[in-house]
Backbone as a ProteinNet text record, in pm:
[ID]
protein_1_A
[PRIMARY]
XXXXXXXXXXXXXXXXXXXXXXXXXXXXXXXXXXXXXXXXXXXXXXXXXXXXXXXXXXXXXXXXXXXXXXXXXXXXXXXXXXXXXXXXXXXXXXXXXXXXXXXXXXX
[TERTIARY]
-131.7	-94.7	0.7	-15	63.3	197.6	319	430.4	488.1	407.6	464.3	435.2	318.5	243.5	324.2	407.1	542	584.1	573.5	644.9	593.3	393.8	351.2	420.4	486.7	539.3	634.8	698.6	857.4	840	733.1	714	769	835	855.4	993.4	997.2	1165.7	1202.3	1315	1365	1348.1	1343.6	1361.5	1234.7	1129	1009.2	1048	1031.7	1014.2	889.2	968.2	923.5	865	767.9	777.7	724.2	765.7	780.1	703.6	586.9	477.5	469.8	501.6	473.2	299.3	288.7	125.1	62.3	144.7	69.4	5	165.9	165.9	105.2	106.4	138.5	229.1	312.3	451.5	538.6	588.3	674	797.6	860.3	1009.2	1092.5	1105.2	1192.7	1087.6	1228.2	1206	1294.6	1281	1398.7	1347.6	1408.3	1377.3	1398.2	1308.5	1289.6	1281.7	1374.7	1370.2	1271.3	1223.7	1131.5	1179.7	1294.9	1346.1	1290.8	1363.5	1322.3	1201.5	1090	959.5	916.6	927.3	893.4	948.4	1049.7	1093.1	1033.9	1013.7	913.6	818.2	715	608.1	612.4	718.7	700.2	824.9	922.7	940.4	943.1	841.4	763.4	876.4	1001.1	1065.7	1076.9	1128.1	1179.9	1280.6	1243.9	1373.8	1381.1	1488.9	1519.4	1631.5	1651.2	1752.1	1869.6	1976	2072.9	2128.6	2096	2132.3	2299.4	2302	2483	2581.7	2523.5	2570.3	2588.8	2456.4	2401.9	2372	2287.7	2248	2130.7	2030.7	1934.6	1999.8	1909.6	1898.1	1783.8	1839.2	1693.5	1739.7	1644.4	1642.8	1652	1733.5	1742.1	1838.9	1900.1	1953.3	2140.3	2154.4	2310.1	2246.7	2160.9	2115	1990.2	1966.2	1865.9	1723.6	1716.7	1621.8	1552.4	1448.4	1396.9	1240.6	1193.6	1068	981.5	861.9	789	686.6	660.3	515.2	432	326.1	188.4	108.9	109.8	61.8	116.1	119.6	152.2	52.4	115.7	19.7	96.1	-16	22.4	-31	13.9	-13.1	-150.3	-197.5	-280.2	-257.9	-134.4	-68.4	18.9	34	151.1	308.8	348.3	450.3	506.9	467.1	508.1	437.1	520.1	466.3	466	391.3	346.6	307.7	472.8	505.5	426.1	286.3	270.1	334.9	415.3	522.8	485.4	575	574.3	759.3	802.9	1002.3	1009.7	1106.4	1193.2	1273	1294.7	1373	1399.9	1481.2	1491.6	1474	1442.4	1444.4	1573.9	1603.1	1725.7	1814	1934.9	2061.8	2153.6	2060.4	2166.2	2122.8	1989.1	1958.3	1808	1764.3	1668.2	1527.6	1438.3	1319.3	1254.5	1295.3	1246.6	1361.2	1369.7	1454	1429.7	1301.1	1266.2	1259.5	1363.4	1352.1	1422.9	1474	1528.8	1464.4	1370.1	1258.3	1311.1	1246.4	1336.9	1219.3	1100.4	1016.1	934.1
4476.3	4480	4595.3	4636.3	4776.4	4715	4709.8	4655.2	4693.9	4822.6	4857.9	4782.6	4668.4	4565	4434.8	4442.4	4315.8	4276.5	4334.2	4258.5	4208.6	4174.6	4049.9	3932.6	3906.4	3809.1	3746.5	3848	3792.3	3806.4	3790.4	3780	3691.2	3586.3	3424	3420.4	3467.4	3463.3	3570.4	3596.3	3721.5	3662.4	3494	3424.3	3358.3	3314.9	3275.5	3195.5	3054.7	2990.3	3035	3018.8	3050.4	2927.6	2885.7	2782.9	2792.3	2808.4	2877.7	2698.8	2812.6	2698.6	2667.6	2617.2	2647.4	2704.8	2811.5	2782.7	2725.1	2656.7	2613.2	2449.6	2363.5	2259.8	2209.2	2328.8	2337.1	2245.5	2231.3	2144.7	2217.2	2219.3	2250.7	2260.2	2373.8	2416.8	2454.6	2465.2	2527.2	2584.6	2533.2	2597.8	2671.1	2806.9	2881.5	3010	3090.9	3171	3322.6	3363.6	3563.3	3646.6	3719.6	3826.6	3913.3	4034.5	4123	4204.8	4222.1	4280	4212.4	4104.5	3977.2	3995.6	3994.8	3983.7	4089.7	4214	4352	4352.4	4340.2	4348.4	4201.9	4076.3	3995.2	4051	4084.8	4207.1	4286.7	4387.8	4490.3	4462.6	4365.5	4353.5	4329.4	4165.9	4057.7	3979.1	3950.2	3831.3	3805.5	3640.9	3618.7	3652.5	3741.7	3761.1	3677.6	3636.7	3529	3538.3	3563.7	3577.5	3432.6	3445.2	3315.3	3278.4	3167.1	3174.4	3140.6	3069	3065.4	3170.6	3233.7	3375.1	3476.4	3463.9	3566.5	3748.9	3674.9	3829.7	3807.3	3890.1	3920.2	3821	3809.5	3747.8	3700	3766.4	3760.7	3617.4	3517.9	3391.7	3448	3380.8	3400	3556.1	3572.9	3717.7	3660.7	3574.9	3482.3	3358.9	3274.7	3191.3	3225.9	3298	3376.9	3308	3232.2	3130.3	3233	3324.9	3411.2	3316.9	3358.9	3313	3431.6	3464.8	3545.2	3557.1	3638.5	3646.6	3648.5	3561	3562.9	3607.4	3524.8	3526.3	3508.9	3592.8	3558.6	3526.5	3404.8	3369.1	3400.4	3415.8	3342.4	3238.3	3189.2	3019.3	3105.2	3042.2	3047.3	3097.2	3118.4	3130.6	3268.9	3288.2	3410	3413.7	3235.8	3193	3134.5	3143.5	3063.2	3175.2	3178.8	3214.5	3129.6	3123.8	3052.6	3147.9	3133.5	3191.5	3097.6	3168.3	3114.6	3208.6	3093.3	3166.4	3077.4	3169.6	3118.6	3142.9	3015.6	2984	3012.6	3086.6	3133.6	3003.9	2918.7	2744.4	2700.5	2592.5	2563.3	2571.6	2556.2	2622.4	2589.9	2482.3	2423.8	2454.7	2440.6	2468.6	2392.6	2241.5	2125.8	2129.6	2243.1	2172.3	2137.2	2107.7	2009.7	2100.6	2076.2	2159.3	2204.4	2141.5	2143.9	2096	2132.6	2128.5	1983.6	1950.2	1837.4	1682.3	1622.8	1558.9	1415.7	1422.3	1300	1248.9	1139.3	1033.7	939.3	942.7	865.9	723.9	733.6	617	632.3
-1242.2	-1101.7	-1076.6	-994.9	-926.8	-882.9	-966.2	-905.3	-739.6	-722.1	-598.3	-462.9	-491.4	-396.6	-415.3	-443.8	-463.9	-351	-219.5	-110.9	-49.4	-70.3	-5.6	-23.7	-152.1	-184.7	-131	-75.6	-23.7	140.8	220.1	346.9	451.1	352.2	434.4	426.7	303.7	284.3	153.3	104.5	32.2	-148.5	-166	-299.8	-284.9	-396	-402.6	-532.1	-535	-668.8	-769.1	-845	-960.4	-1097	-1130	-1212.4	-1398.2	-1458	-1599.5	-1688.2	-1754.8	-1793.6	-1905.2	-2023.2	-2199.5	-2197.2	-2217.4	-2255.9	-2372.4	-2469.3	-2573.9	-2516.3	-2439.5	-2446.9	-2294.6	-2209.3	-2099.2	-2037.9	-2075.1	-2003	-1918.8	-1777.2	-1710	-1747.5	-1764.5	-1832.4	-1755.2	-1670.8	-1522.4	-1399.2	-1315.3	-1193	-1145.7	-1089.2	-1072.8	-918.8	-902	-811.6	-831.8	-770.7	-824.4	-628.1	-688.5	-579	-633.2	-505.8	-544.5	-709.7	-711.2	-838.2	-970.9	-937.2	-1070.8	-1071.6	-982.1	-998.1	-1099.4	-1034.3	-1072.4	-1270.8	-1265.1	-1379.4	-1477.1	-1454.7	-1550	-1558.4	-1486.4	-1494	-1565.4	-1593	-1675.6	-1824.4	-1800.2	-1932.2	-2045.4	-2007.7	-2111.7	-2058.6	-2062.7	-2051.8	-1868.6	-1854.9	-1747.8	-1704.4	-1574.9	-1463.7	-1370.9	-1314.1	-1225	-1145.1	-1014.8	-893	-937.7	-1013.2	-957	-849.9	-742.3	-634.9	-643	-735.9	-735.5	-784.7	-902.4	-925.8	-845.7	-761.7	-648.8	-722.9	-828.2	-926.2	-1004.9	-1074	-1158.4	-1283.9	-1304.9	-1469.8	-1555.5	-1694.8	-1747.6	-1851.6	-1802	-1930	-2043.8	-2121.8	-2233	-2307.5	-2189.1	-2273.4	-2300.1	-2310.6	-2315.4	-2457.7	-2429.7	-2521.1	-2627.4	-2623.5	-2693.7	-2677.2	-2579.9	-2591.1	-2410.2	-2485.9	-2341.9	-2379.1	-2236.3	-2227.4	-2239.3	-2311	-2362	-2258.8	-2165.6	-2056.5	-2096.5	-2117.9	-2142.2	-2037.9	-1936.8	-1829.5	-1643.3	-1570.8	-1411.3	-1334.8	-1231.2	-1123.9	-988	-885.8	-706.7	-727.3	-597	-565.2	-411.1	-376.9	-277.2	-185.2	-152.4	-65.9	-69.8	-188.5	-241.9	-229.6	-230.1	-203.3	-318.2	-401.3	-557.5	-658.3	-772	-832.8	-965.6	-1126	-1213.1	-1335.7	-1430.8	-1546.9	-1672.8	-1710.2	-1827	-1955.8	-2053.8	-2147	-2314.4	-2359.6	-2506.5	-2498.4	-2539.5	-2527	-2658.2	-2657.3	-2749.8	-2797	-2775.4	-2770.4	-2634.9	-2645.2	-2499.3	-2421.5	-2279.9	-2205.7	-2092.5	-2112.5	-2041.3	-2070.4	-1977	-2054.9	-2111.1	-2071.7	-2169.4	-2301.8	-2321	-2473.7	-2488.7	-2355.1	-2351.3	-2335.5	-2384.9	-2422.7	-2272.8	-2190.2	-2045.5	-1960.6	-1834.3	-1754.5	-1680.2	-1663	-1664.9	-1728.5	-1793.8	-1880.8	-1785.5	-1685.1	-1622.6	-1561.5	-1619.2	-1553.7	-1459.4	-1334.7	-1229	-1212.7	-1213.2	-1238.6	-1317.4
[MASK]
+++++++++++++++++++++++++++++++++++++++++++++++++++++++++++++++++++++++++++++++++++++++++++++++++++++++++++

């Protein structure tokens, strides 16, 4: 993909979730959000970039815990409002520890 066609994406709003996939297990490992930057740069660096909305800055998973997510594969959603990180984790992907960010079963 021609990174320079990146701002269909951000038409609705400036942050687009992001949802980061195991491709072996396919299990859901986070959800997080990418500015056009973050986008551009998972694209071309192999790892995940990701906008912190509380930081209010770029960040690449895994460059603090060593636990980056490896790009296999990028998706759009139908829409071009989501996008869908298939990865290979370096460990964790959470930051409590937990293999997925998802692990608190409510029913």
């Amino acid at each position: 993909m021609n990174t320079q066609d990146l701002a269909k994406y951000f038409t609705q709003s400036e942050l687009i979730p992001v949802i980061a996939q195991d491709a072996e297990s396919g299990a859901v490992l986070m959800l997080a959000y990418a500015n056009e930057d973050a986008l551009r740069l998972t694209l071309t660096s192999g790892t995940a970039w990701f906008w912190s909305r509380s930081r209010r800055e770029l960040w690449n998973k895994g460059a603090t815990s060593g636990n980056y997510l490896r790009i296999l594969k990028v998706y759009a959603d139908c829409d071009d409002d989501t996008i869908l990180l298939s990865v290979r984790p370096d460990g964790p992907a959470c930051h409590t520890g937990e293999v997925s960010c998802f692990y608190k079963e409510l029913l």
